[in-house]
C-alpha positions, 0 to 999 in steps of 0.5 A, spaced: 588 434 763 596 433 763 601 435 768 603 441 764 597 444 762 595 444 771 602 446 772 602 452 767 595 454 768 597 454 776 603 458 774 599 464 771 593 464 777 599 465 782 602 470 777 595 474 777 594 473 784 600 477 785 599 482 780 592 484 784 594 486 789 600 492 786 596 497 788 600 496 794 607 497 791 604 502 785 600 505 782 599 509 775 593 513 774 594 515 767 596 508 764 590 505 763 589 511 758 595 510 754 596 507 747 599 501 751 595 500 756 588 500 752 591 495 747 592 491 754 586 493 755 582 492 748 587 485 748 584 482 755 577 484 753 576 480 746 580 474 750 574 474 756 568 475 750 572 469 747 570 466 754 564 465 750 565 460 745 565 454 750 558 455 754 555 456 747 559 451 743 556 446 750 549 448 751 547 449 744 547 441 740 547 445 733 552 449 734 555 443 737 555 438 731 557 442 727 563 445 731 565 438 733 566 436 727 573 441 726 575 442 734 575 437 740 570 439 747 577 439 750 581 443 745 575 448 747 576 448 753 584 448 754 582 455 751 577 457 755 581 456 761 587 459 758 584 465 755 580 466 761 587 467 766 591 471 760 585 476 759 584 476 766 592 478 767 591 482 762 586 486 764 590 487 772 596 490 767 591 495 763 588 498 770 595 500 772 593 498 779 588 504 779 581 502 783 578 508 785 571 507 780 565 502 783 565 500 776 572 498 775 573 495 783 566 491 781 569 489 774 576 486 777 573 483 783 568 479 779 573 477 774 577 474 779 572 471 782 571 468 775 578 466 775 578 462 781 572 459 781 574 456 775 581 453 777 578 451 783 572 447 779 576 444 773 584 443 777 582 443 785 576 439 785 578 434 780 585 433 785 580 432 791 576 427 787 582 422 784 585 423 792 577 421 795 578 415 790 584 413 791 583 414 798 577 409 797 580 403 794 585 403 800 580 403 805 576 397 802 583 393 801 584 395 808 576 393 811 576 387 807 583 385 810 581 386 816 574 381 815 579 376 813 583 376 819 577 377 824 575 370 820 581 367 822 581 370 829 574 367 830 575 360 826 582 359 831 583 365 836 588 361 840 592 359 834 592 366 832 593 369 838 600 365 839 602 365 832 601 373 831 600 377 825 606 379 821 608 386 820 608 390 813 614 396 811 606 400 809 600 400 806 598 401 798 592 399 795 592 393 791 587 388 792 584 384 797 587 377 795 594 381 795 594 384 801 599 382 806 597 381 813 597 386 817 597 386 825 590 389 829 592 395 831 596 397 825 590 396 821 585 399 826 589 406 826 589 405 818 582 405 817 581 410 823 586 415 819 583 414 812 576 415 815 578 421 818 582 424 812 576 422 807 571 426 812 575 432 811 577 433 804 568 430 803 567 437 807 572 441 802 568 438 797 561 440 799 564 447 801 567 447 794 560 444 790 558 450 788 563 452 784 559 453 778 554 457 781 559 463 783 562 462 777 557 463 772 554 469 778 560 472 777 560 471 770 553 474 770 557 481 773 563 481 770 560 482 762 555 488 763 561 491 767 565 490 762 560 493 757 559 498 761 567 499 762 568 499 754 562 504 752 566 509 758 572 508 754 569 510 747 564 515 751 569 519 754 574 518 748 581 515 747 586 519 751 592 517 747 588 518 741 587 525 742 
């Protein structure tokens, strides 16, 4: 995933969070109704069946083989996330702020649910992962250099404890071979932080893995919401049509 596509997608959830909670400020009974509001509306609404697509195209080998052939899993997937977000935005704009029915607050809740889960499983998570990562590499250079000074200290510990040990200006993950000296304390409290910062975030993660599970739950609302929402529309007639 690229820096500008993390940044844009976050630019567009924190736009949509924004966004839904403005029955605060405003409120438009009569939009959703209207000519500009049902084609934001009728829009948001082929952009969240077009969510589809990557699900089917994932889980169905035919229709993978022939799809992959002309589109990237990537390609298709940088559109779920975008069209899930957009139709989403869009579909905020086309209430007008109007959540009075248990139809439309179930439909709006479950879409946003479905939003975040998302972003939390495709951009948070994969952050939290390279952080856990990185965070692991610094420790096995940090543990492997303190073997080699408790190596040292156990081969000459009167040498040692007269010669000292050199300090660093900081730490970084290079290798075991590379690592500077580092003075026993120093060391200690590093490790100590970095364990105590990988349990938290390990703990964010394990609160975190069932993403997947909400988003395709909450999938699994919004779409007969949806429908039902649509077949609404089309029942009681197009306002702006009238």
């Amino acid at each position: 995933m690229s820096e500008t596509e993390k940044l844009t997608v976050g630019a567009l959830v924190t736009v949509l969070l924004l966004f839904a909670p403005g029955f605060v400020l405003h409120e438009a009974p009569r939009f959703p109704g209207s000519l500009t509001g049902s084609l934001l509306g009728i829009a948001g609404a082929v952009l969240l069946v077009l969510l589809l697509i990557y699900p089917m195209v994932k889980h169905l080998a035919w229709l993978r083989q022939r799809v992959a052939k002309h589109v990237s899993m990537r390609a298709i997937l940088s559109f779920h996330i975008y069209a899930g977000v957009l139709g989403a935005l869009l579909g905020i704009l086309h209430t007008g702020h109007k959540f009075q029915s248990p139809l439309g607050i179930t439909l709006v809740s479950s879409m946003l649910i479905v939003v975040l889960s998302g972003f939390v499983g495709r951009y948070y998570m994969a952050h939290l992962r390279t952080e856990l990562r990185d965070q692991k590499a610094m420790l096995d250079t940090l543990r492997a250099e303190y073997d080699r000074i408790a190596t040292e200290l156990a081969a000459a510990p009167l040498a040692r404890s007269l010669l000292g040990l050199p300090w660093i200006a900081r730490l970084a993950p290079v290798s075991a071979a590379e690592a500077p000296g580092i003075p026993v304390p120093a060391l200690v409290n590093a490790i100590a932080d970095l364990e105590y910062a990988m349990r938290g975030r390990e703990t964010i993660e394990r609160a975190f893995a069932l993403w997947m599970v909400v988003h395709v739950g909450a999938s699994i609302v919004m779409y007969p919401a949806l429908a039902l929402h649509i077949w609404n529309g089309i029942f009681y007639g197009l306002r702006w049509l009238q």
